[in-house]
Structures are given as C-alpha cells and as structure tokens.
C-alpha positions in Angstrom: 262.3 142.1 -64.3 260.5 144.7 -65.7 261.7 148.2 -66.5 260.6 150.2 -63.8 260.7 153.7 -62.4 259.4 155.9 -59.2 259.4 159.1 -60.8 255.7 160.5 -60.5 255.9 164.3 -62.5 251.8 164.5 -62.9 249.2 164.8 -59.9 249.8 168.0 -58.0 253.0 168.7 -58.9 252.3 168.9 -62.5 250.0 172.2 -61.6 252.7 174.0 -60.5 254.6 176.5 -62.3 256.8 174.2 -65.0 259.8 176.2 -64.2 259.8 174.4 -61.1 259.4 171.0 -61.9 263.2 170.1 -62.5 263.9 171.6 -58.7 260.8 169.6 -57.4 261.4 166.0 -59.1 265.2 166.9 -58.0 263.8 167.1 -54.2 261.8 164.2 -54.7 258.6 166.6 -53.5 256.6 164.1 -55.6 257.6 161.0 -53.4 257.0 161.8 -49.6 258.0 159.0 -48.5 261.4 159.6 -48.1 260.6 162.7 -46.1 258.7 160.4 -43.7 261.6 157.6 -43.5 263.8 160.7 -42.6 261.2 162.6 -40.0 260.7 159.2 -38.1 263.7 158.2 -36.2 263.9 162.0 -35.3 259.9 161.9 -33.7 261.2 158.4 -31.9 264.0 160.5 -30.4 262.5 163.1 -28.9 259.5 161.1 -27.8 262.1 159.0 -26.2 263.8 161.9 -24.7 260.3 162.7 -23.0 260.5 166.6 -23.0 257.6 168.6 -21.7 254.3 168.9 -24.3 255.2 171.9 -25.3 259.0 171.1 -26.3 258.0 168.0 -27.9 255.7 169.6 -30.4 257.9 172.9 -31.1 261.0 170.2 -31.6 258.6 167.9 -33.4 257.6 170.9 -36.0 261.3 171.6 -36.4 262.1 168.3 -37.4 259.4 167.9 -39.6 260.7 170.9 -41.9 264.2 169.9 -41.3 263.2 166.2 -42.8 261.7 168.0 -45.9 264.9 170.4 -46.0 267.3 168.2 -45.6 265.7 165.1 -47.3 265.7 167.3 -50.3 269.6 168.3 -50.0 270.4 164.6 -49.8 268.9 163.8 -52.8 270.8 166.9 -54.7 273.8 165.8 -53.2 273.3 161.8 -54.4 272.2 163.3 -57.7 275.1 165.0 -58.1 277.2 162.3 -57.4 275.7 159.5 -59.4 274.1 161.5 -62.4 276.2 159.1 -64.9 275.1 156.4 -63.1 271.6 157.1 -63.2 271.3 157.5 -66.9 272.0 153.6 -66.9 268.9 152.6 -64.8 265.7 152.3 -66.3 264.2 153.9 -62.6 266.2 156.5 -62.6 267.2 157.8 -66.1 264.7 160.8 -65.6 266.0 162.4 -63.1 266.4 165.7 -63.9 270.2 166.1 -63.9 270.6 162.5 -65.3 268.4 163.6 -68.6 269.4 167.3 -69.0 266.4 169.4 -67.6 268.7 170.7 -64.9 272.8 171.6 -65.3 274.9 170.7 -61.9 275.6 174.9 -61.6 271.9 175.2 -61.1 271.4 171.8 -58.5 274.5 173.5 -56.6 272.8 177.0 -56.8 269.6 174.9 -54.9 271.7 172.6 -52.6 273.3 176.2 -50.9 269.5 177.4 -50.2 268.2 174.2 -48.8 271.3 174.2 -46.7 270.9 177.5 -45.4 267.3 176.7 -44.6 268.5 173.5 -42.5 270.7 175.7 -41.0 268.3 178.0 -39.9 266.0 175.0 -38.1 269.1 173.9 -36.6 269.9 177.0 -35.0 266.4 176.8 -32.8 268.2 173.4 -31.1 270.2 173.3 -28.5 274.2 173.3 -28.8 274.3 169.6 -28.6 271.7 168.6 -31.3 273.7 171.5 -33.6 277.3 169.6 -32.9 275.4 166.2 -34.0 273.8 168.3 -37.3 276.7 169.7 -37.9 278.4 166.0 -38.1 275.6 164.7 -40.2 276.7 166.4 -43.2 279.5 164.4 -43.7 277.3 161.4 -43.7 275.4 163.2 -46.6 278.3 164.0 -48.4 279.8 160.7 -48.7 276.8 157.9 -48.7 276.4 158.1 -52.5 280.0 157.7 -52.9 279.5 154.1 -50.7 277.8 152.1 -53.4 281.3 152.3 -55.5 283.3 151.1 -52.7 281.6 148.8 -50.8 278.8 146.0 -51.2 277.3 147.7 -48.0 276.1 150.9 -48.7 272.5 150.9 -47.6 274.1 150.4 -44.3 275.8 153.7 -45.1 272.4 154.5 -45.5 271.4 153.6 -42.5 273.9 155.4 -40.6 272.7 158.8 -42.6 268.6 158.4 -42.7 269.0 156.4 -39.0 270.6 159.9 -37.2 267.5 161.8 -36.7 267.2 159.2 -34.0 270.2 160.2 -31.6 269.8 163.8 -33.3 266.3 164.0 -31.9 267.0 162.0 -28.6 269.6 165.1 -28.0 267.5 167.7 -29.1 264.5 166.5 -26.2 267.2 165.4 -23.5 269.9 167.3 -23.7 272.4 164.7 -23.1 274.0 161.3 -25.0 273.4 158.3 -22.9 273.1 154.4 -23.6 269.2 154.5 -24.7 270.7 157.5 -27.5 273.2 154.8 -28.7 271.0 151.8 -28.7 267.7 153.9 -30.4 270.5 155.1 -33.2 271.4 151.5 -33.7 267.4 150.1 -33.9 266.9 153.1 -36.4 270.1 152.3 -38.5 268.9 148.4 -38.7 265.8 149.7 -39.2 266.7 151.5 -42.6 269.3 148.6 -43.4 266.5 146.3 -44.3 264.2 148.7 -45.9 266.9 150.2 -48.2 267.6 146.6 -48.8 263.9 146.2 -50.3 264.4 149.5 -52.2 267.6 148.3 -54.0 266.0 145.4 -55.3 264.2 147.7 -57.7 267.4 148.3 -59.6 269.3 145.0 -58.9 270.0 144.1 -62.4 270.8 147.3 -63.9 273.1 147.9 -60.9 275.3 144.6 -62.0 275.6 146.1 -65.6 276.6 149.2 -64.0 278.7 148.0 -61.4 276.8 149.4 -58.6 276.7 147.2 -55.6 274.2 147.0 -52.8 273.0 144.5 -50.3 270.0 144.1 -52.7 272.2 142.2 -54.9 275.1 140.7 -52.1 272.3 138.6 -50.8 270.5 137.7 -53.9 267.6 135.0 -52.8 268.6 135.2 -49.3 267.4 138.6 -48.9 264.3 137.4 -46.9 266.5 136.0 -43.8 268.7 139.3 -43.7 265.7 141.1 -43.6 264.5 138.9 -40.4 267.6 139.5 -39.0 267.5 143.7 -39.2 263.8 144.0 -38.5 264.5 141.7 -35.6 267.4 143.0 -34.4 265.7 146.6 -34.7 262.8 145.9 -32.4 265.0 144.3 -29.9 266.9 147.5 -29.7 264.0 149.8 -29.4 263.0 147.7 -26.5 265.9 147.8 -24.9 266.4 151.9 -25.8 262.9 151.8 -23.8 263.9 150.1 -21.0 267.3 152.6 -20.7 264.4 155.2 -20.9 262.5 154.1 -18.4 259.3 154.2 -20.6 256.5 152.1 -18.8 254.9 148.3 -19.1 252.8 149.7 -22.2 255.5 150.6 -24.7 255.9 146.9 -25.1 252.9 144.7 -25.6 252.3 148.1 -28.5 255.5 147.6 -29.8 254.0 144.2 -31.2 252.6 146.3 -33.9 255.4 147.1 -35.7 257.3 144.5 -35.2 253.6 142.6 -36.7 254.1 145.1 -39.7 257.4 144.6 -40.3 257.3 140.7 -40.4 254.8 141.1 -43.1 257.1 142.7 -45.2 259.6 140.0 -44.8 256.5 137.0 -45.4 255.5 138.9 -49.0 258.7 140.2 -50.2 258.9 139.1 -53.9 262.8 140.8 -55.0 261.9 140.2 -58.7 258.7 142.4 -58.5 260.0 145.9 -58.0 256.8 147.8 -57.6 255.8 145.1 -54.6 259.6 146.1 -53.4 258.3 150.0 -53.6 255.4 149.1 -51.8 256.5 147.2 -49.1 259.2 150.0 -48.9 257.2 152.5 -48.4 254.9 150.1 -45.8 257.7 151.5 -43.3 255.5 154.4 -42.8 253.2 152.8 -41.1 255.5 150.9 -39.3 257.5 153.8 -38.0 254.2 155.7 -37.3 253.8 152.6 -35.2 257.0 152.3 -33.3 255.9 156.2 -32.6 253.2 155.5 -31.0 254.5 152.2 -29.0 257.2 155.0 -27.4 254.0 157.1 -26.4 252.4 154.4 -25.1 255.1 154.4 -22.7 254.4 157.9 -21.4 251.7 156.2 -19.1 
C-alpha cells in the first residue's frame, strides 16, 4: 500500500493569512467532509422530530455551525491525544501538532474558544438538547483514547459522530422516545461502517504502531461487516420512521441510500486507500439522501 495522506494545505486555504494555517489544517477546514458526516445525523433528527418550518430551519442553522464548531474541537481533542502516534503514519505525520507547526499550549488555547462557541449555539436549544450536549463531551474526550484499548473504536466513533441524531431528534421534539433511540442506533451503524472504510487508509502503519481498528480486526472480510452496518442502518431508519409516523413515501426514497451505500460495499478495494477516501466521503451523498427520504415522509 502506498504512502498516503488527506492533508490538502493549498486551494483556498493556502490564500489565507499563513498565521492561520496551523489552526485551520488543525480543524480540518480543508476537509469538509467531516463537518458533513457530523451535520447529518443532527438534520435526520430534527427532520424526524417534524417541528414547524420555521424551527426546523433556525435548529437546522444552529446545527450546521455547531457541526463546524464542534467538528473542529474533536479533532484538537484526537490531536492532542494521539500526536505521537501520528508522527508514525505516513497520512497523518503533517498534522500540525504531530510535525511541530503548532505546541499543545497553543491547540488548548483554540480548543477553549471553539468550546465556548459550541456553547453558545447550545444555549439557543432547549434544556433537553443542552443535557444531551452537555453529555457528548465526554464521548469527545475519550474516543481517541478507544483505539489503545479496544479493537472497536470506530464504533466508539460511532457513538460520538452518530449523536447529532438523538441530539437533533430532541432539539425538534422536545422529548426521548423509541424512534430517538432507534435513529441514534441507524446513525451509529451508519458511521461504524464508514469509519471502517476510513481506517483502511492507515491499516498497516496502525499494526507497526499498535493502533487497532476494525479496519484491521476484519482484514479481507471487511466487505460482509460493511453489509451488515449499512444494512442494519437502513433497517433502523425505517423502523425510526415508522415510530415517527412519517408517511408511505419515506420508504420506496429511502431505496436511494441504501442503493448508494451498497455501492460502496460492491467497489470497496481496502488496499487502495484513496478509493477508501473516496467511498468515505461517498456518505455525503448518502446521508444527503437518507435526508431527503425523512422529507419525503412529510407528505
């Protein structure tokens, strides 16, 4: 496998002031995807939750800045965390705290202002959705920490990216309720498999490191789990739409993604990383698509 990395310091970001750069390839501003893969589950929630127009675009705008926020202070925290680490995979060994552009005193120094910006978008929730956000920060704390104990952490993962689901569900509804719990547990399959894709980028410089990760637990069987979670997380979101009550629509459109998320499964290639970080970053799309299988189900 080749050497690899994600890291893209030149289009737009390079015209920024260079000052910056260390704090924006730090936030991962030059990858959106994981902004998206954050936003989603939270825009399934509250279009689950069905609130009126008005609510669902003022809590979908929240949510949208609190994905960029707080996608950002996840990655300060995992950098933090794993900044040895990274300096021993190829993909990785630029980050800016892994190389030297940035010292830890000055990512901490960041992490307290993104956090006080996420708590500022929390604070326009209700008291619910601000108990769940509150909670949530332990899950950011402690995912990078679940690659060194367990072979399992991109189902850590899952549990961390996968709570704007419930957190947006509670933000539009007001309430916890059994199509809250099933949606969080599509979403956190949902991430499972994809982070499972992801890892595959850094599979072998994870064994020399000693990192584990489903990536490399199920090796050349990776296809079948993948089945399994993608599967599994459609059959949720049906059944979080039927708690709902969303109508007869929602399901002949929710054939799309679950269309778009078997062809990741069909092509997946785990000794070509940059197919793995396209077919990762496929789940766009398919969460765009789940999105608007839930609207469907307005009519």
């Amino acid at each position: 496998m080749q050497a690899h990395t994600d890291i893209a310091a030149t289009g737009w970001v390079a015209r920024l002031p260079r000052s910056w750069l260390p704090y924006l390839l730090l936030a991962r501003v030059d990858r959106p995807i994981g902004v998206w893969l954050l936003f989603l589950p939270g825009l399934w929630g509250i279009l689950l939750s069905r609130p009126s127009p008005h609510e669902s675009v003022r809590l979908i705008v929240l949510f949208a800045i609190g994905a960029v926020v707080m996608r950002a202070a996840g990655c300060v925290v995992n950098d933090l965390w794993d900044r040895d680490i990274d300096r021993r995979v190829a993909r990785t060994a630029a980050r800016p705290l892994a190389s030297g552009m940035l010292r830890p005193r000055q990512a901490l120094v960041f992490l307290a202002a993104l956090l006080l910006a996420g708590l500022a978008v929390l604070s326009r929730l209700n008291g619910l959705a601000q108990a769940l956000g509150v909670a949530s920060l332990l899950l950011v704390a402690l995912y990078p920490l679940a690659k060194r104990v367990t072979w399992w952490p991109q189902l850590v993962m899952g549990f961390t990216f996968g709570f704007g689901a419930p957190l947006g569900y509670a933000a539009g509804a007001g309430r916890l309720d059994a199509a809250w719990a099933v949606l969080y547990g599509a979403a956190i399959l949902w991430d499972l498999g994809f982070d499972t894709i992801y890892a595959h980028q850094d599979r072998e410089d994870d064994a020399l490191a000693g990192v584990k990760s489903t990536a490399r637990l199920f090796g050349n069987w990776t296809a079948p789990f993948l089945a399994v979670c993608y599967g599994g997380a459609v059959l949720l979101l049906a059944v979080a739409g039927h708690f709902a009550g969303l109508g007869t629509w929602f399901y002949p459109v929710l054939a799309l993604p679950a269309v778009l998320l078997g062809r990741q499964v069909a092509l997946l290639d785990i000794d070509d990383p940059a197919l793995c970080l396209r077919l990762f970053k496929a789940n766009r799309e398919a969460g765009l698509a789940i999105a608007a299988a839930i609207l469907a189900g307005w009519i």
